[in-house]
C-alpha positions in Angstrom: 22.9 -8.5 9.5 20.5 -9.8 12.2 17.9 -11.2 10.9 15.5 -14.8 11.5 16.6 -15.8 7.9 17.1 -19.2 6.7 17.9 -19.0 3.3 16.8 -15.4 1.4 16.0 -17.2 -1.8 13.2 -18.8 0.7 12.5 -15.9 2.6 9.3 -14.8 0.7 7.9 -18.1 -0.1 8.4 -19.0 4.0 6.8 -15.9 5.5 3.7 -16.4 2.6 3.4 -20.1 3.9 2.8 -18.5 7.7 0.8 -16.5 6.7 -1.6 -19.0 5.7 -1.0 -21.5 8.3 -2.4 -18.7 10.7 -5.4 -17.9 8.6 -6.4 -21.4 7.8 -10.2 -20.4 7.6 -10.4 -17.8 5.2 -6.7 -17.9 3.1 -5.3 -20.4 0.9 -1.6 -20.1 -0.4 -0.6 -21.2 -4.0 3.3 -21.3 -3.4 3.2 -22.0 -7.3 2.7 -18.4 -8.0 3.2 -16.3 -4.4 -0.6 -16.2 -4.3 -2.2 -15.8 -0.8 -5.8 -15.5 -1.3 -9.3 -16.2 0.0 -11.0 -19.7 0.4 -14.1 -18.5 -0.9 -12.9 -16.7 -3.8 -13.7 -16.0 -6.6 -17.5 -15.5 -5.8 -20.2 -15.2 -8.3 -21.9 -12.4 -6.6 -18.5 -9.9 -6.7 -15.8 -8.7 -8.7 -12.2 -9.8 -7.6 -9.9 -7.4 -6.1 -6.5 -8.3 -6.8 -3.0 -6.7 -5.7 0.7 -7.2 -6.3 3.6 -5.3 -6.2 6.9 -6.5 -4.2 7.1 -8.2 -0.9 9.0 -6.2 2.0 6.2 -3.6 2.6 4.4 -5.8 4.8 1.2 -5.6 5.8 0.8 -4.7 2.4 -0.9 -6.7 0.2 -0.5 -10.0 1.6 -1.7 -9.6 4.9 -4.7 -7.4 4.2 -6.4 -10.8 2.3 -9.9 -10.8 3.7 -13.5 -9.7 3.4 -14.2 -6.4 2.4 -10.6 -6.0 1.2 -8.0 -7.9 -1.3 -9.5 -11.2 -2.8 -6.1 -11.9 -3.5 -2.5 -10.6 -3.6 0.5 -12.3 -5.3 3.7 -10.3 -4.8 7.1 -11.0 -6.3 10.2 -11.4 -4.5 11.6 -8.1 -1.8 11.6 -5.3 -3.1 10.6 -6.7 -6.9 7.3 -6.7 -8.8 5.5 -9.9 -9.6 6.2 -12.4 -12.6 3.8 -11.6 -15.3 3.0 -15.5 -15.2 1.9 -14.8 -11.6 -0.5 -12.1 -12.1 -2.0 -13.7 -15.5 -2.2 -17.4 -12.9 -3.9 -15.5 -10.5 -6.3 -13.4 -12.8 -7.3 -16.6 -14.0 -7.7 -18.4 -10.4 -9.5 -15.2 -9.3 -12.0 -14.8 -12.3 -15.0 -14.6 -11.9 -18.4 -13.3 -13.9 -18.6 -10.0 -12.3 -14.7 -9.6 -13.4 -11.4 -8.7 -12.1 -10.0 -5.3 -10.6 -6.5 -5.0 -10.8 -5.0 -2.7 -8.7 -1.2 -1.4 -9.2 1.1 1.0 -7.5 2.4 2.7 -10.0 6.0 1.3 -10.8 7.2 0.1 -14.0 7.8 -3.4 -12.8 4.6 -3.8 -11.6 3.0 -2.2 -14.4 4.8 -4.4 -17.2 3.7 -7.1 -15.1 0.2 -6.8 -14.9 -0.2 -5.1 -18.2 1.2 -8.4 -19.7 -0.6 -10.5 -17.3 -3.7 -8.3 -17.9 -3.5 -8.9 -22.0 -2.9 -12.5 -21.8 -5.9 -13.4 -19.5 -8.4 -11.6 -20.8 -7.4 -13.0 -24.4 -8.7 -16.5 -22.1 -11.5 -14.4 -21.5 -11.1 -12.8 -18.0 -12.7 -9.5 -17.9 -10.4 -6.8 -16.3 -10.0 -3.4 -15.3 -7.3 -1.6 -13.9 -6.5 0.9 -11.0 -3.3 3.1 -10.9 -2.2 4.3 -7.7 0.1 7.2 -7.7 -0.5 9.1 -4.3 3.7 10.1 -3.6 4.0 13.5 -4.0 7.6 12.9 -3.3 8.6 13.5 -7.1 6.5 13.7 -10.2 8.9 11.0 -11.9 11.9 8.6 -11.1 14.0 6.2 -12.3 12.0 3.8 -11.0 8.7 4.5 -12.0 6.4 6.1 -14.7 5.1 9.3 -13.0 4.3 9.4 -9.2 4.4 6.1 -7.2 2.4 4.5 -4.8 2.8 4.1 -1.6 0.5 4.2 1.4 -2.4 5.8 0.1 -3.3 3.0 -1.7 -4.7 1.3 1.3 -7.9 4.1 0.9 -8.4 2.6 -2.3 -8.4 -1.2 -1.3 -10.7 -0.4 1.7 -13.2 1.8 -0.8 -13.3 -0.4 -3.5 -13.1 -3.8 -1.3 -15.8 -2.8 0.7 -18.0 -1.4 -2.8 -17.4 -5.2 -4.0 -18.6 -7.0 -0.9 -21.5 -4.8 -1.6 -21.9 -6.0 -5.0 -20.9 -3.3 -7.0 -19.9 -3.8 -10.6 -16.4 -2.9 -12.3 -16.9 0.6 -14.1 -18.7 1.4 -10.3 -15.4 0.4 -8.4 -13.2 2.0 -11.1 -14.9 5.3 -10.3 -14.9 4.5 -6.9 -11.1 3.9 -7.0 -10.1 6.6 -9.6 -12.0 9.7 -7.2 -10.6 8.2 -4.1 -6.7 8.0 -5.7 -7.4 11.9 -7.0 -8.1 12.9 -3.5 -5.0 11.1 -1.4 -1.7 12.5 -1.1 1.2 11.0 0.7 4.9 11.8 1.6 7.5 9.6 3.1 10.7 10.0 5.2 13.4 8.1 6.7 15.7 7.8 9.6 17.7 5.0 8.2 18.0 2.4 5.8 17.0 -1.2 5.6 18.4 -4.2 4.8 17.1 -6.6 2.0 17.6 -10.6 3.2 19.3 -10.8 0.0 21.6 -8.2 0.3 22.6 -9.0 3.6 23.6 -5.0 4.5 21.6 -1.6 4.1 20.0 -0.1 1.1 21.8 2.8 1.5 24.2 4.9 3.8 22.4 7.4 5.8 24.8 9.7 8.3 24.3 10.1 12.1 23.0 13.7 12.0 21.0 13.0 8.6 17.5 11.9 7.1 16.1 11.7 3.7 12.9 13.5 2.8 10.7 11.6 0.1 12.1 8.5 0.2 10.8 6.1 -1.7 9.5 2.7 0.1 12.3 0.9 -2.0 15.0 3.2 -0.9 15.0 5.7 -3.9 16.3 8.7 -3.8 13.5 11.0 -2.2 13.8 15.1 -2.4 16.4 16.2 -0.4 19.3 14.4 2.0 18.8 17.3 5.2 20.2 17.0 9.0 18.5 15.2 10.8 15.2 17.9 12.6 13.1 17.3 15.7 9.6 15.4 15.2 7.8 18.7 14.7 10.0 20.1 12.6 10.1 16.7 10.4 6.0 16.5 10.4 5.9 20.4 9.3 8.1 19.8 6.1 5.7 16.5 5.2 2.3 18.2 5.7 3.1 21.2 3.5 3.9 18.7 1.1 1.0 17.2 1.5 -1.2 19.9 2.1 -0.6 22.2 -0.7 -0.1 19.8 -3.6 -3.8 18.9 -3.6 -4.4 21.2 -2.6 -6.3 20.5 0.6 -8.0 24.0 1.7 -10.1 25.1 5.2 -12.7 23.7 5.2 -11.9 20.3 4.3 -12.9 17.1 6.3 -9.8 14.0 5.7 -8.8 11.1 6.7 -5.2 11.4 8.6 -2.6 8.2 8.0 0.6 8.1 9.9 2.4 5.5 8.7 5.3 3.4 10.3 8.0 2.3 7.6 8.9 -1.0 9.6 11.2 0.3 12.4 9.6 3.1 14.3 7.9 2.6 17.5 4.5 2.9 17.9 4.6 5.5 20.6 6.8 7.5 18.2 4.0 7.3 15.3 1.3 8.7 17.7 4.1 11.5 18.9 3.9 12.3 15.2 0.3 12.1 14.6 -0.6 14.0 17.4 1.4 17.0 16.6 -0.4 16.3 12.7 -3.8 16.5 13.6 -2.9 19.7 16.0 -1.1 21.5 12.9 -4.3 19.8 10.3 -6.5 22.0 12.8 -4.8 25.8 13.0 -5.4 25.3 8.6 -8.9 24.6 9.3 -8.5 21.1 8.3 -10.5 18.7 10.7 -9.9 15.0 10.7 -12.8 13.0 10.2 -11.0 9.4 10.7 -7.5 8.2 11.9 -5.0 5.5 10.9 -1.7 4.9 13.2 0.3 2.2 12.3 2.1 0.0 10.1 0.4 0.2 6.9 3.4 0.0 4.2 6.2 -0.2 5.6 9.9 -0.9 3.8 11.2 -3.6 6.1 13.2 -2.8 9.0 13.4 1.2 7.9 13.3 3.8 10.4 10.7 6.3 9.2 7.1 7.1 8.4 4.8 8.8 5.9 2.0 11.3 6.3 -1.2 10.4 3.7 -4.3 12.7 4.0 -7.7 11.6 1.9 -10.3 14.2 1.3 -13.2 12.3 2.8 -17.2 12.9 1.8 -20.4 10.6 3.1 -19.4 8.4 -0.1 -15.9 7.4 1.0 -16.5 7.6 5.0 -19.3 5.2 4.1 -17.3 2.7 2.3 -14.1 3.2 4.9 -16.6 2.6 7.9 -17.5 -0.8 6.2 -16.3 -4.1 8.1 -13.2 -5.8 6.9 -11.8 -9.4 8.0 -8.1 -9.6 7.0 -5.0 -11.4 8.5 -4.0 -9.2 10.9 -5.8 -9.2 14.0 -7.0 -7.4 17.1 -8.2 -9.4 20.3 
């Protein structure tokens, strides 16, 4: 393994503490509880948004901190959902009169987690109300979680319900706001290779020369099928009927188009792929209203990417097309 590691058991807690050395304005890390969140949170005029899940998926959730998106995120260790303490710790540091939103890929660690941090806070009196996001249409269950997962989709339902908070909207608004926007994105994932946890110290799993794995999970599970290894079109043809007909999106239909990098694909290889997307989106009558190229949640160092398509309407465009100040930055 190559890798700028010091010691793994610090590898988290190290790149958190980065993080908010380089955002020293608007984040504030609590190494206590993994928290990176925002120094002027929580705000009386807003309900919190809050986000967890594992660390490794990078920019997700820790780097997208920032106005009009996450108030907070406190993820556990690679690859592993977040203490209950932490969540309940950071409902509490987050809480504020408008309430709390929790959002929560849906895995059972994550779920436990904030379903136990969820009861003990609000018996201290934080008002909370929960998102599931299960975009993955991968498999329809797993060992690893309760039903679909979720994977990069969720990043339409922080940037709709961020924004619908900075605007002041209340929590059964942004729980309808979230719910419609999760019912209309769909994502599928694929890889190229494994990647190798800090911890571990070697890959996730063995992937052969000539082959890839369709439907991978962002954790390494086990995705639909183990094929040999395609060309690009052939690979983004197999992901967008996926996507396409589980929805099912239908001519006529206006979305918003993710291609998503997995940690270890080139740029110029993600736009090889999304052009080729939007081309095939077209000849179904399927136009693309907005774009996203890019690393959005990835799975450390793996080779591969998903497809996500949103159905979009003037509500969602609206809230998507709202500004956004996070970590990561453009000059």
């Amino acid at each position: 393994m190559k890798k700028f590691v010091n010691d793994p058991r610090q590898f988290v807690p190290e790149m958190l503490k980065g993080i908010a050395l380089a955002n020293p304005d608007t984040l504030r890390y609590v190494p206590e509880y993994n928290l990176i969140m925002r120094t002027d949170a929580p705000r009386d005029d807003k309900v919190s948004v809050i986000q967890g899940s594992g660390s490794g998926h990078e920019p997700a959730h820790v780097m997208i901190v920032g106005k009009g998106m996450l108030d907070a995120a406190c993820p556990g260790d690679v690859f592993a959902a977040p203490p209950m303490d932490y969540v309940y710790e950071t409902s509490k540091l987050l809480a504020s009169p408008k309430g709390v939103l929790h959002i929560i890929n849906n895995y059972t660690g994550d779920r436990m987690a904030f379903e136990m941090g969820q009861e003990m806070a609000e018996a201290d009196g934080v008002t909370i109300g929960t998102l599931l996001v299960d975009d993955d249409v991968a498999v329809k269950d797993s060992t690893y979680t309760v039903g679909r997962r979720g994977v990069a989709g969720n990043f339409f339902v922080i940037k709709t319900v961020g924004a619908a908070s900075e605007q002041g909207a209340d929590l059964d608004e942004l729980l309808r706001i979230g719910n419609r926007v999760n019912s209309v994105t769909r994502t599928m994932g694929m890889a190229l290779t494994s990647c190798t946890p800090p911890a571990k110290g070697s890959p996730l799993f063995e992937l052969g020369d000539d082959e890839m794995e369709m439907g991978v999970g962002i954790h390494g599970e086990p995705g639909r099928s183990r094929e040999k290894l395609a060309s690009a079109n052939q690979i983004v043809d197999e992901l967008l009927e996926a996507v396409v007909s589980d929805l099912p999106f239908t001519s006529g239909d206006t979305v918003a188009l993710m291609i998503n990098g997995l940690g270890g694909t080139p740029i110029s290889e993600l736009y090889l792929l999304y052009g080729y997307a939007h081309e095939q989106l077209a000849k179904r009558g399927i136009r693309v209203g907005r774009s996203y190229v890019g690393e959005y949640c990835t799975s450390l160092d793996m080779a591969g990417c998903s497809i996500t398509l949103s159905r979009l309407d003037d509500e969602i465009v609206g809230l998507l097309s709202a500004p956004a100040e996070i970590a990561i930055r453009t000059f």
